[in-house]
C-alpha positions as CSV (number, residue, x, y, z in Angstrom):
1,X,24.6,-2.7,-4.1
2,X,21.9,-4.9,-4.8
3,X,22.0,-7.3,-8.0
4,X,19.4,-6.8,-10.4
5,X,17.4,-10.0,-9.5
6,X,16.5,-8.0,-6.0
7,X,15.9,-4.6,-7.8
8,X,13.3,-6.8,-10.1
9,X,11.4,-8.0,-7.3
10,X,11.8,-4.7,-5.2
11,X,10.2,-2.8,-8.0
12,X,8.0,-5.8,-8.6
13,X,6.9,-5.6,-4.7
14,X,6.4,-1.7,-5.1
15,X,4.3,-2.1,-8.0
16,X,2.0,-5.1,-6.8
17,X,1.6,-2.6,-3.5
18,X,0.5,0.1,-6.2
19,X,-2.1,-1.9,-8.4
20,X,-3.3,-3.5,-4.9
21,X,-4.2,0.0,-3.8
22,X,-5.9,0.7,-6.9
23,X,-7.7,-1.9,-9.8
24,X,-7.1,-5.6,-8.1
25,X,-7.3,-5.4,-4.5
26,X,-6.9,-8.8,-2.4
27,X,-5.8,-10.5,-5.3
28,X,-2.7,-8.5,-5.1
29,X,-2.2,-8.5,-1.8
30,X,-1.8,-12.3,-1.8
31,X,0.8,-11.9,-4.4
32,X,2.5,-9.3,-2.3
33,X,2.4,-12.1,0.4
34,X,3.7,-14.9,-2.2
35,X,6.6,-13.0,-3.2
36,X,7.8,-12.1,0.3
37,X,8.5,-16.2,0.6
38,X,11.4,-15.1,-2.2
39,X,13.4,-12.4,-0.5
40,X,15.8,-12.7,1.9
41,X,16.1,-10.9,5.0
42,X,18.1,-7.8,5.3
43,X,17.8,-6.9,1.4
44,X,16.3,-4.6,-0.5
45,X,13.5,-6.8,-2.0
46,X,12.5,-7.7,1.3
47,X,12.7,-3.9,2.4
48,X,10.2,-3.2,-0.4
49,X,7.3,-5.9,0.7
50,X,7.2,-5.1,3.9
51,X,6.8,-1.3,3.0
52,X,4.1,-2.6,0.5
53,X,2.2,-5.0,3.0
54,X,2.4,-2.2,6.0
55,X,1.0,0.0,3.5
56,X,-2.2,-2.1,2.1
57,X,-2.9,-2.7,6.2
58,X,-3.5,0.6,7.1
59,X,-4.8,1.6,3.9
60,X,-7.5,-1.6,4.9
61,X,-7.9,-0.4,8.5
62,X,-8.4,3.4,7.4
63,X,-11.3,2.0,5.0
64,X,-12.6,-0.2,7.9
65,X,-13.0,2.3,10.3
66,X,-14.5,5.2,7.7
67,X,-17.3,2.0,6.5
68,X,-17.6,1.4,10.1
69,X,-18.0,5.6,10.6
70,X,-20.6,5.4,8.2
71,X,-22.7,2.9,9.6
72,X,-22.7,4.5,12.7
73,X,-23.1,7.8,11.7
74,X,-26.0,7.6,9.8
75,X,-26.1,4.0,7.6
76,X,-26.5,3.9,3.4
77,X,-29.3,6.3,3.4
78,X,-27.8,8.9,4.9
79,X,-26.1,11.8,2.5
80,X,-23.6,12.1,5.1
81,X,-22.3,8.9,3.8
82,X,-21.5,10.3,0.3
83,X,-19.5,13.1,2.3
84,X,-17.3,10.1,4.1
85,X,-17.1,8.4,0.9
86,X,-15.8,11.2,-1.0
87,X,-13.6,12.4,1.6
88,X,-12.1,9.7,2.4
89,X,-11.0,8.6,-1.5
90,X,-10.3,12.1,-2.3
91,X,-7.9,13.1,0.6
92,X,-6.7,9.3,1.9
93,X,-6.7,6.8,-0.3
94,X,-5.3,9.4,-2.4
95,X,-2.2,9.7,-0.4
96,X,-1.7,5.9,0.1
97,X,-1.4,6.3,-3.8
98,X,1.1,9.0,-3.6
99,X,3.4,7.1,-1.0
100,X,3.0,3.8,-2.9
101,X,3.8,5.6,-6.7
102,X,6.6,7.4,-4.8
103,X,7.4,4.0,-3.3
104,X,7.6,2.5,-7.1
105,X,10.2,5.5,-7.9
106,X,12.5,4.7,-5.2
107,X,12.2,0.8,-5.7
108,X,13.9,1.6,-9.2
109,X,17.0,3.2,-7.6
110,X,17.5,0.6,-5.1
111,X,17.4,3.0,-2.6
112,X,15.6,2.9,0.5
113,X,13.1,5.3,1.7
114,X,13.9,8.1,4.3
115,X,12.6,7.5,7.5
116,X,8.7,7.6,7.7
117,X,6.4,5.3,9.8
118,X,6.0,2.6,7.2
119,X,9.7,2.0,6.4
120,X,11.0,1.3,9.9
């Protein structure tokens, strides 16, 4: 069972993953990076930054490659773009909310995730 110094930070991770998805991006993620110099390997803080730093990758990589859709699909002036934009924050960033809120949830437990591509 972990001690309640390592459900802190786990939580702590989780919700640094959360507000890096949402209102301060970068800034964050750098703390996310700072506080996986704390944890120890094989615990459950640990377990919890790596899910939150796998997580703010590919949620960076899927909004590279829709800007970089959008610039080659038709640039700024197209009104495709607003369709890409849209769809994008509407359907996917959307879900990397979800996972990392549901993340958050499970961090309080102390509980690891089940199995999904993030969390192995």
């Amino acid at each position: 069972m972990a001690d309640k110094l390592q459900l802190k930070r786990a939580s702590t991770a989780a919700l640094v993953s959360l507000l890096n998805l949402t209102v301060f991006p970068v800034i964050s993620f750098i703390f996310l990076l700072l506080l996986y110099k704390k944890t120890s390997p094989n615990m459950i803080d640990r377990y919890y930054v790596i899910v939150g730093i796998k997580t703010n990758l590919v949620a960076a990589v899927a909004l590279l490659l829709v800007s970089a859709l959008m610039i080659l699909l038709g640039g700024f002036d197209s009104p495709w773009t607003w369709v890409y934009v849209i769809t994008y924050f509407v359907i996917v960033h959307a879900m990397f909310i979800l996972f990392a809120t549901w993340t958050l949830t499970r961090s309080w437990t102390g509980e690891k995730l089940k199995k999904t591509f993030l969390s192995k």
